[in-house]
Backbone as JSON, one array per atom type, in Angstrom:
{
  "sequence": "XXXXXXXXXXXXXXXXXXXXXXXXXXXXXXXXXXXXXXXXXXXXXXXXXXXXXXXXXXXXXXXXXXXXXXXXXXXXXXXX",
  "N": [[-21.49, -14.56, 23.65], [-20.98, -13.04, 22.01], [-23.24, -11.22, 22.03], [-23.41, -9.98, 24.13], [-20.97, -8.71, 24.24], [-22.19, -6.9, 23.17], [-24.06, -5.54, 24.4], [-22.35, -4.87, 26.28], [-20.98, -2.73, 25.23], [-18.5, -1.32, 25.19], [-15.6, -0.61, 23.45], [-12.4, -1.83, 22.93], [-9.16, -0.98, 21.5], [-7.96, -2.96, 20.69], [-9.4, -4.87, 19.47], [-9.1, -3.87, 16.88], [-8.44, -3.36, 13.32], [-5.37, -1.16, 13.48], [-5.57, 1.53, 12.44], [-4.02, 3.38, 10.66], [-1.37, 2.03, 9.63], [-2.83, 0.87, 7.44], [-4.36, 2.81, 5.83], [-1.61, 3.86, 5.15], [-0.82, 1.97, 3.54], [-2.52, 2.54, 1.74], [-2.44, 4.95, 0.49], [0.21, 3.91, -0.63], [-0.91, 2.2, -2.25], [-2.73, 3.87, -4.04], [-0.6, 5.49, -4.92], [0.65, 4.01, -6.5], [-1.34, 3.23, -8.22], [-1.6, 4.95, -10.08], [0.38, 5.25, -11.27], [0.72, 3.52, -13.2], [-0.01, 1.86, -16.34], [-2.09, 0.94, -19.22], [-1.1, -1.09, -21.9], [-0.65, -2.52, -24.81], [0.16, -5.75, -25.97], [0.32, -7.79, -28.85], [-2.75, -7.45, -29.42], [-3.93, -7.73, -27.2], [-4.64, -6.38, -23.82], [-2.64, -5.26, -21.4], [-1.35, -4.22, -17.94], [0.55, -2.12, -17.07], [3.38, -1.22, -15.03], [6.07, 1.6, -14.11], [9.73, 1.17, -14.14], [10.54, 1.01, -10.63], [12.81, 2.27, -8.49], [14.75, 0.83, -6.19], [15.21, 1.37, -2.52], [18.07, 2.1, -1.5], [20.27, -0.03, 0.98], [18.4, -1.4, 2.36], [18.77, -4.1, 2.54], [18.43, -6.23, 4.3], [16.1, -5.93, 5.26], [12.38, -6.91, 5.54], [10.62, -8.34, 2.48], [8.04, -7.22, 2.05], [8.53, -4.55, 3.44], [10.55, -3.57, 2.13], [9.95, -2.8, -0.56], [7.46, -1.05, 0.57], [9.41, 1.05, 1.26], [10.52, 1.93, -1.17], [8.34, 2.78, -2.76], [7.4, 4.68, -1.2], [9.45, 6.26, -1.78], [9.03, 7.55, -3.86], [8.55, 10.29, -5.73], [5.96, 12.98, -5.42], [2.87, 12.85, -7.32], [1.85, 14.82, -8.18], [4.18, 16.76, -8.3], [5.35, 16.28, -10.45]],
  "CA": [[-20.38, -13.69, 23.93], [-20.86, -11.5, 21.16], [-24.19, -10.5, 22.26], [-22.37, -9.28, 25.77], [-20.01, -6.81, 23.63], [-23.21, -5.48, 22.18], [-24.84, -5.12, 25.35], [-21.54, -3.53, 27.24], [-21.04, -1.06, 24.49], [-17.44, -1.02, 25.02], [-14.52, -0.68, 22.37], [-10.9, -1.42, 22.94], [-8.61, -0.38, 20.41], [-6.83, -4.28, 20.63], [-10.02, -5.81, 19.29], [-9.86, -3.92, 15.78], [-7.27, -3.24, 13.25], [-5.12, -0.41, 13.4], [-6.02, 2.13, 10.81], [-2.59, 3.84, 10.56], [-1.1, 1.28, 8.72], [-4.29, 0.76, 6.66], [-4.07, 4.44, 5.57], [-0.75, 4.18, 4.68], [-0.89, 1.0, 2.54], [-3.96, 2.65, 0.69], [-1.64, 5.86, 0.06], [0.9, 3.07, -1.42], [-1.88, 1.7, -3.71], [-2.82, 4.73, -5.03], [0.37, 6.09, -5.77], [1.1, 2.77, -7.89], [-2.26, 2.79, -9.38], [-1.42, 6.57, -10.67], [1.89, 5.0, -12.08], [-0.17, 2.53, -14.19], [-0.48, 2.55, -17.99], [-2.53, 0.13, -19.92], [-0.02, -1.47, -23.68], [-1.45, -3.85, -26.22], [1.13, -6.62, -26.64], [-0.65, -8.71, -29.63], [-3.91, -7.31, -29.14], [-3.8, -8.2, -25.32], [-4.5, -5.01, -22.54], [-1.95, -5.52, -19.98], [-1.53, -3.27, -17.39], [2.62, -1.84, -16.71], [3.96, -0.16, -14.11], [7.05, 1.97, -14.5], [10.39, 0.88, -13.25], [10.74, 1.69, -8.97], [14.05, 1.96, -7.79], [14.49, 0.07, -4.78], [15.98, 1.85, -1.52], [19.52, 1.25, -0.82], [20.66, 0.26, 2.16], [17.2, -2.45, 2.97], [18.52, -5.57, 1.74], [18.29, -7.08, 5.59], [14.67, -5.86, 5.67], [11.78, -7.65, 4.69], [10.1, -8.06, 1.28], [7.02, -5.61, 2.32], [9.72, -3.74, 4.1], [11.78, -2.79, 1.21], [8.84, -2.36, -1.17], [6.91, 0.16, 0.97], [10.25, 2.38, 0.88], [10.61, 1.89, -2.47], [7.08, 3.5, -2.85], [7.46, 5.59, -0.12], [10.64, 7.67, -1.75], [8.95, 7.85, -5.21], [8.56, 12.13, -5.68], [4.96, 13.21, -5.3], [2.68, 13.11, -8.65], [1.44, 16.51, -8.26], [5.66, 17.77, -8.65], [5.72, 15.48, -11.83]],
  "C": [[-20.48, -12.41, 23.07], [-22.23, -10.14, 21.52], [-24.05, -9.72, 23.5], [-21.85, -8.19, 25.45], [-20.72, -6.26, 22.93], [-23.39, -4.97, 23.49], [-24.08, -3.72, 26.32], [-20.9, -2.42, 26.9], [-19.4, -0.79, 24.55], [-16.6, -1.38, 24.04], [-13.36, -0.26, 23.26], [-10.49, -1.6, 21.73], [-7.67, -1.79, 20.03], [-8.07, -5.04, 19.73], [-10.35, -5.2, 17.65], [-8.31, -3.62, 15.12], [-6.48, -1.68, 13.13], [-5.49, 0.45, 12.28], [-4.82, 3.3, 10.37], [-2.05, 3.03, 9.61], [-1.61, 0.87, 7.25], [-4.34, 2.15, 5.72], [-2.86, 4.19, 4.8], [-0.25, 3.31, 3.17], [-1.84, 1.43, 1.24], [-2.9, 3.94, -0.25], [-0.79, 5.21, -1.37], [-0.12, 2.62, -2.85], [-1.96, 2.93, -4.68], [-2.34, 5.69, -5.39], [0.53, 5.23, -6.79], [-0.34, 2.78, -8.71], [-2.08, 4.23, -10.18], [-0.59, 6.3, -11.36], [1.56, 4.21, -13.27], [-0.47, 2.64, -15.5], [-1.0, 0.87, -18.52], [-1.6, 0.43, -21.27], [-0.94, -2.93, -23.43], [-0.26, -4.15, -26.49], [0.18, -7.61, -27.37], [-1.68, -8.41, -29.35], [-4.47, -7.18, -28.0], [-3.35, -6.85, -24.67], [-4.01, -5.75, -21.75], [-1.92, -3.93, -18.94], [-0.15, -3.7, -16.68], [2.63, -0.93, -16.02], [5.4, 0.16, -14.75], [8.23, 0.78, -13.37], [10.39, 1.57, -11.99], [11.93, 1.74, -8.94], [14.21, 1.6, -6.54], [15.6, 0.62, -4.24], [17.28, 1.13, -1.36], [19.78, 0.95, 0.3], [19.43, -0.93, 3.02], [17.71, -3.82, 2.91], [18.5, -6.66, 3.35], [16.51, -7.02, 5.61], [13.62, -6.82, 5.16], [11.31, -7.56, 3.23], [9.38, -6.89, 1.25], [7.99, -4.88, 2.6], [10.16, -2.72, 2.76], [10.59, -2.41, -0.11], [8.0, -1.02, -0.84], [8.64, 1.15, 1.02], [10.49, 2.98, 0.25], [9.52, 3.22, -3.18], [7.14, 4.49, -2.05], [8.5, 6.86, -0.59], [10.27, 7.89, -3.1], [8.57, 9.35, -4.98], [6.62, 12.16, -5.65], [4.11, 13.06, -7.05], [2.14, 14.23, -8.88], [2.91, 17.48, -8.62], [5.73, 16.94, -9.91], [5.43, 16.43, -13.08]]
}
């Protein structure tokens, strides 16, 4: 079968994953990894994020849900 969808060369857009979403999640990462500070508690590198403030108004939504908004309404780090 797989050697068939080599042969017939065709791509539908159902058989991969969106990359919209994918994109946007990566955005999310590497705003939070920008937020990131390595502290020595007892000798020990941890790695702290700041506090987020979490969107008002989500608490029906899901976990991801209310997380990506969270991230989503933090200010740019280039206006910081």
């Amino acid at each position: 079968m797989l050697a068939q969808k080599i042969v017939d060369g065709k791509i539908t857009t159902r058989d991969f994953w969106p990359i919209d979403p994918v994109l946007k999640d990566a955005a999310r990462y590497r705003t939070l990894q920008q937020m990131a500070r390595f502290v020595y508690i007892d000798g020990v590198a941890s790695v702290q994020f700041p506090r987020i403030p979490a969107t008002s108004g989500d608490e029906d939504c899901s976990f991801e849900t209310r997380v990506s908004a969270a991230v989503d309404d933090l200010p740019d780090h280039n206006r910081w």
